[in-house]
Structure formats: structure tokens, C-alpha cells
C-alpha positions as CSV (number, residue, x, y, z in Angstrom):
1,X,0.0,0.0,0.0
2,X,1.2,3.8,-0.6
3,X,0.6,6.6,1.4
4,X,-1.6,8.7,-0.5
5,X,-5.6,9.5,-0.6
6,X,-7.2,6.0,-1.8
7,X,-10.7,5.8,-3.4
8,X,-12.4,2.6,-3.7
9,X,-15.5,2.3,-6.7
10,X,-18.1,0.3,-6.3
11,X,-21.4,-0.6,-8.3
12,X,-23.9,-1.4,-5.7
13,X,-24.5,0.0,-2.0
14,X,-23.4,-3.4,-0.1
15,X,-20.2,-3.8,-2.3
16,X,-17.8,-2.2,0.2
17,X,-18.4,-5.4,2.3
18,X,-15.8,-7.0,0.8
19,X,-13.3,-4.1,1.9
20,X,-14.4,-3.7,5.4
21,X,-11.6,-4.6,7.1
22,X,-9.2,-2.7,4.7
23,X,-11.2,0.4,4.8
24,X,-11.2,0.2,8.6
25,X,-7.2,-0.5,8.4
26,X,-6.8,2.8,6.0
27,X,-8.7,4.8,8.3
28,X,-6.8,3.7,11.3
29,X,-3.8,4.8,9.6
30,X,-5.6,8.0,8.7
31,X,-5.2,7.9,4.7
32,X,-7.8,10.1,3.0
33,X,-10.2,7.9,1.8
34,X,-13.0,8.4,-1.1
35,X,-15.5,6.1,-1.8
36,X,-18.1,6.1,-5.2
37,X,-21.0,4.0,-6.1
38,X,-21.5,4.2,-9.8
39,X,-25.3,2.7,-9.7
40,X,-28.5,4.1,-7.5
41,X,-29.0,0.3,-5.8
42,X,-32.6,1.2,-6.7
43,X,-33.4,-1.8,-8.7
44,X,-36.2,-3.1,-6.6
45,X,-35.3,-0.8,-3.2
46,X,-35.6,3.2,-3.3
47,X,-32.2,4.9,-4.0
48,X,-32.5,6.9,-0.3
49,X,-32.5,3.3,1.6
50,X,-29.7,1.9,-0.2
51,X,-27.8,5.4,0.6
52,X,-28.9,4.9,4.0
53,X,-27.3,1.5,5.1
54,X,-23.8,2.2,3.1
55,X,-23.9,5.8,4.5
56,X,-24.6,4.1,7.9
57,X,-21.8,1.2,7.3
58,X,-19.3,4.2,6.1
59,X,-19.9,5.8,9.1
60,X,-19.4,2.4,11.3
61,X,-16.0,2.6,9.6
62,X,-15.2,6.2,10.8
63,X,-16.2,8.0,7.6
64,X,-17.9,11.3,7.2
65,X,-20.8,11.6,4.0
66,X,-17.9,14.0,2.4
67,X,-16.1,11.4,1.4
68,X,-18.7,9.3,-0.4
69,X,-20.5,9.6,-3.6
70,X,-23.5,8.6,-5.1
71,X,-23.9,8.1,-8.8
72,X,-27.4,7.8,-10.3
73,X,-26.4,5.6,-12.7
74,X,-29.6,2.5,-13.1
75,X,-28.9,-0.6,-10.8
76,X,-28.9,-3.4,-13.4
77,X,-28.2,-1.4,-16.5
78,X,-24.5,1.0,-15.8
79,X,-23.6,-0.6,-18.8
80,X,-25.7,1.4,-21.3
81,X,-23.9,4.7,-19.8
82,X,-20.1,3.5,-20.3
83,X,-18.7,6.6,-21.4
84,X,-20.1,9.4,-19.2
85,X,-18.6,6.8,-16.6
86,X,-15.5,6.6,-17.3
87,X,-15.7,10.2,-18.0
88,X,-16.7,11.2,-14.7
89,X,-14.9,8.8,-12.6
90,X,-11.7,10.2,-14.5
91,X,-12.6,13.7,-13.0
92,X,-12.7,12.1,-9.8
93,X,-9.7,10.8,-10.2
94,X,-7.7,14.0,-11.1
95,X,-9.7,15.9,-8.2
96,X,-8.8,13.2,-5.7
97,X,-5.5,11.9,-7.0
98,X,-5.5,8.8,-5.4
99,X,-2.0,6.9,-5.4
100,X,-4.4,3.3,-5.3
101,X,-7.8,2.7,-6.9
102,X,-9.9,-0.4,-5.3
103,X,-12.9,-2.0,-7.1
104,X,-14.9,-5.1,-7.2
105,X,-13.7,-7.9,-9.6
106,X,-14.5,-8.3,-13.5
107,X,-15.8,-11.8,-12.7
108,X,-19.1,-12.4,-14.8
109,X,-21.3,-12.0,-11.8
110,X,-23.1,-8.8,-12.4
111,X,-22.6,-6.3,-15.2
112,X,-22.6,-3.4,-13.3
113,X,-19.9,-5.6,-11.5
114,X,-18.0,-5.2,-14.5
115,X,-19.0,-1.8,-15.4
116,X,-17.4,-0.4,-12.1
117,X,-13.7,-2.7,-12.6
118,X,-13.7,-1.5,-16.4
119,X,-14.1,2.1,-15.2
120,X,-11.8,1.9,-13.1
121,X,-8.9,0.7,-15.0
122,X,-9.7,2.7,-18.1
123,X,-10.2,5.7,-15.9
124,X,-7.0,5.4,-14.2
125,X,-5.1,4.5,-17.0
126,X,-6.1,7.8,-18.6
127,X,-4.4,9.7,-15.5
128,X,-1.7,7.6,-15.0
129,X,-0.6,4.6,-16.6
130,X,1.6,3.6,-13.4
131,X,-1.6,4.3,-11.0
132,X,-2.2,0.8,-9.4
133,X,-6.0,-0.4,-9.5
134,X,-7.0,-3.5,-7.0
135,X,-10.2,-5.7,-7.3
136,X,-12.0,-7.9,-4.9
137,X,-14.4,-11.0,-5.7
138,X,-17.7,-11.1,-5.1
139,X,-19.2,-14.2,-7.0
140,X,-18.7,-15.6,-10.3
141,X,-19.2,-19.3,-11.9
142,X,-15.1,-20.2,-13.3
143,X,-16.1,-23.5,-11.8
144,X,-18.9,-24.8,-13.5
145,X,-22.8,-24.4,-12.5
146,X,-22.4,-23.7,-8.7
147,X,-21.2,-20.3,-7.9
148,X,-18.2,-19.0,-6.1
149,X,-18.0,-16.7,-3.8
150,X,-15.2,-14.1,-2.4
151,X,-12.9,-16.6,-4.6
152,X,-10.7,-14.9,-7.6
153,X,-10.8,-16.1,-11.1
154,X,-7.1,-17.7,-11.6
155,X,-5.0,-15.7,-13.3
156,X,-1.5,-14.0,-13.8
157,X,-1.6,-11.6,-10.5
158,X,-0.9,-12.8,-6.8
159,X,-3.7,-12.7,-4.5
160,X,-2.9,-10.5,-1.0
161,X,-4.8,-10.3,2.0
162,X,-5.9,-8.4,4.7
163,X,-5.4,-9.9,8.0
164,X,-8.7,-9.8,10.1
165,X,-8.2,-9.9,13.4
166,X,-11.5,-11.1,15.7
167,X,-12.6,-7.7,16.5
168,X,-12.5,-7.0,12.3
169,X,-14.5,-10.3,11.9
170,X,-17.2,-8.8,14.7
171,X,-17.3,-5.4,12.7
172,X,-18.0,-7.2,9.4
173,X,-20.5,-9.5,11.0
174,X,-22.0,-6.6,12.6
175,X,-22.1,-4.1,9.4
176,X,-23.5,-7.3,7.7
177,X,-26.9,-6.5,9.4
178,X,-27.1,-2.7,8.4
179,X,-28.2,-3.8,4.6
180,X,-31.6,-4.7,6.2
181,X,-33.0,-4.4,2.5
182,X,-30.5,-6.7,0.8
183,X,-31.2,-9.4,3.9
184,X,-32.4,-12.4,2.2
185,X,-30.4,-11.5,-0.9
186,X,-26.8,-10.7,1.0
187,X,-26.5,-12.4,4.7
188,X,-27.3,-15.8,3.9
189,X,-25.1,-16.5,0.7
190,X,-22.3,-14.1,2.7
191,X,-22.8,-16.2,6.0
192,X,-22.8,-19.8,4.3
193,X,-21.3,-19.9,1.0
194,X,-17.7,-17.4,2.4
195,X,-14.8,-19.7,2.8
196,X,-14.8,-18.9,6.4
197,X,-11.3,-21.3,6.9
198,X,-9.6,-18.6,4.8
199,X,-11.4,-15.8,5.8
200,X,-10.4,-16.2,9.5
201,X,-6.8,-17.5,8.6
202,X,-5.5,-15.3,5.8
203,X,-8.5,-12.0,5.6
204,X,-10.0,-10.5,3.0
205,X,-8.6,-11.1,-0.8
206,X,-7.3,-8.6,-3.3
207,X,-5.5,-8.3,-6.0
208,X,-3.9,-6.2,-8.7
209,X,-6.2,-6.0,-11.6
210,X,-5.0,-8.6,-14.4
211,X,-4.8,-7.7,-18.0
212,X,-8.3,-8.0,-18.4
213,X,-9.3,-8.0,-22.6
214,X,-12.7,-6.8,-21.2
215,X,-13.5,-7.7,-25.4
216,X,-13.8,-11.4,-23.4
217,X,-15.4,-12.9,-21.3
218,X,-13.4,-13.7,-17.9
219,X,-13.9,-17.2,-18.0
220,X,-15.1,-20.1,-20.4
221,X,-19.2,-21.1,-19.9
222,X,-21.8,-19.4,-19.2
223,X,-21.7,-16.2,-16.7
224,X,-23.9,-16.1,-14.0
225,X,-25.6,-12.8,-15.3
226,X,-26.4,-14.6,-18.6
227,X,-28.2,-17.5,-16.3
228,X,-32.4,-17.9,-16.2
229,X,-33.1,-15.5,-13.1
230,X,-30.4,-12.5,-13.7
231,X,-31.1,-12.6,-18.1
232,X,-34.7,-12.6,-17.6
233,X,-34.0,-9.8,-14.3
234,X,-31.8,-7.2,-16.3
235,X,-32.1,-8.0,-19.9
236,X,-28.0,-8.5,-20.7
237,X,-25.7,-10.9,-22.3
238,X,-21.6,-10.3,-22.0
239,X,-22.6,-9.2,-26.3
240,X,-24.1,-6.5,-24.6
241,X,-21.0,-5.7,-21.9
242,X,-18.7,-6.0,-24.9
243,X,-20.3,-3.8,-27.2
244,X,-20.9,-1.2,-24.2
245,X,-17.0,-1.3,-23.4
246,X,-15.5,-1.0,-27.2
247,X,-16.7,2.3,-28.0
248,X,-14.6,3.6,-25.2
249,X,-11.7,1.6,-25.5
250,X,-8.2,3.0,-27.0
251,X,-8.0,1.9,-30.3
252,X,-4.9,0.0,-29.6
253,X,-7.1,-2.1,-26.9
254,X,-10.0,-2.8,-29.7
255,X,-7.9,-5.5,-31.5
């Protein structure tokens, strides 16, 4: 980690999850921290609540609504606004001028997902080639039918940790319960699916983003957005991710 102001982008309000314990770590260490959410959450919850518990989680961690951001950007359908992303979350990266980016991992398990770990990258590469972007996992399907959660897609880039002690693992457990409107949708997958074994052993996982070619998918198969319940929910194929993403690609990147 470097010592500069951090910002972490996210596409949902329940996403920072995966960072608690980091985000609690940075703020110990007082680094200035800046947090966005890309999407409204409002999907089938009004935008204020889903404000409400991250605001409330933010402020479990230590941090002040100054240093978060809501975008209004459609839960479910970032994609179709891929430019005036990118766009604006390069602005808030020359404003802030973070010396690390952290997102949530291009994985296949949500397009906004994607939407928010493309942004990212392609943002910061705009500012700064050399500016180092991390991604967590949330879920994805590399393995077959069954999903995986909080487990990485192999590929070329080590995965790090942050070590969790038992008071970090109460905190988590504890903000858990502040998404009362993503309940049935967040605790119990989170609560029974985590590897707990490496949870309590090594923390939470991260990594340097790969060289995604976000022209692909991230793995073989079918992605867990293009399944029956999330195709017939939101309406989008990778197709749709990739032809969202070319148009703002560097033509060198379009190949």
C-alpha cells in the first residue's frame, strides 16, 4: 500500500463489504479515503435506503458523508452509460488523486460488476498509466454451475490479503446487518457460502487487476448474469458488456 488519498469504486451499496476490514485498516492509519458507487441500488429498493445503510456502514468505519458519492447511474443497466462513466470517474480521479484505486472484480457475476472494474482501470489509465488499480471477488461461476464466492478467477496476478483480526471479523458480522434491505439477498449467501477457513486465517482477498481484454469474457461457460433469473432480471448478455466497453476503448485495446 502507498501513502496517498485511496478511493475505492463500487457498483452497488453493499459492495464495500468486501473491503471492510481494509477500509477500517486505512482509516486507522488515517489515509484520505474516497468512496463512489456508480449505480443508485434502486433496482427493486428506493435509491434513499440503499444510501442509508452504506452511509450508515461508512460511518461504522469512521467515515464522514464527504467522502462518499452517489452516482445515479440505473442498478442493473450501468452498462448502457459507459462513457459518461468513465468520464466522470476520470474527474474524480484527477480531483482526488489517489495513489491506489480499489474495485470489485470483472468476474461475470453482475454487469454493473463489470461496469465499475472496467471504469476503473480505463479511468486510471487515462491519469496515469503507473496508477495501481485493486479488485475484490464477489461471485462468479469459473467452476462450473455452482457459484463461487469471495474466490478470484485464476489468473497472472498474486492474490494479497488483509489480515482480520477477531474484532475485524465482529465489525464485518455486525455491518452485515445494516443492509436490512438486501437481507435475504446478501446475509445468507455471505454467512454460508464465504470460505470462512480462509477468511479467518488469511482475511479478506485482493489483487492487482490482471490484463483483463474486457473484449472477453473472464472465463469459459456461461456467466452467472447470462443465467435464467439475472437474463430474464436485467435484460443483458456479455454481447451487450462488450459492445458497451468497445466504443470507449483505446484503439490499440480494440484489437
Amino acid at each position: 500500500m502507498e501513502d496517498g488519498p485511496v478511493l475505492f469504486v463500487f457498483a452497488h451499496q453493499d459492495d464495500e463489504f468486501v473491503y471492510l476490514g481494509m477500509l477500517r485498516n486505512l482509516f486507522e492509519r488515517e489515509r484520505e479515503i474516497h468512496v463512489v458507487w456508480i449505480t443508485d441500488g434502486a433496482h427493486f429498493v428506493p435509491a434513499e435506503v440503499r444510501r442509508a445503510e452504506s452511509t450508515a456502514v461508512m460511518r461504522m468505519v469512521g467515515l464522514g458523508e464527504d467522502r462518499l458519492s452517489f452516482w445515479p447511474y440505473p442498478d442493473g443497466t450501468s452498462i448502457r452509460f459507459a462513457p459518461e462513466i468513465v468520464e466522470r470517474l476520470a474527474q474524480t480521479m484527477e480531483e482526488a488523486r489517489p495513489s491506489e484505486v480499489y474495485t470489485v472484480a470483472f468476474e461475470g457475476g453482475h454487469p454493473d460488476h463489470d461496469m465499475a472494474n472496467f471504469a476503473s482501470v480505463t479511468a486510471a489509465r487515462r491519469l496515469d498509466p503507473s496508477l495501481p488499480v485493486y479488485e475484490a471477488p464477489l461471485y462468479n461461476r469459473h467452476r462450473g454451475k455452482l457459484w463461487t464466492i469471495n474466490r478470484f478467477i485464476p489468473a497472472e496476478t498474486e492474490t494479497l490479503y488483509v489480515p482480520l483480526s477477531r474484532d475485524d471479523i465482529l465489525f464485518k458480522l455486525r455491518a452485515l446487518f445494516k443492509y436490512r434491505s438486501q437481507f435475504w439477498i446478501a446475509v445468507p449467501p455471505t454467512l454460508l457460502f464465504t470460505n470462512k477457513k480462509e477468511t479467518m486465517t488469511r482475511g479478506e482477498p485482493y489483487r492487482r487487476v490482471p490484463a483483463w481484454n474486457y473484449r472477453q469474457p473472464p472465463h469459459g461457460g456461461k456467466l452467472i448474469y447470462e443465467g435464467f433469473l439475472l437474463r430474464r432480471i436485467l435484460g443483458i448478455v456479455f454481447k451487450d458488456f462488450r459492445e458497451a466497453v468497445s466504443g470507449v476503448l483505446d484503439p490499440v485495446d480494440r484489437a
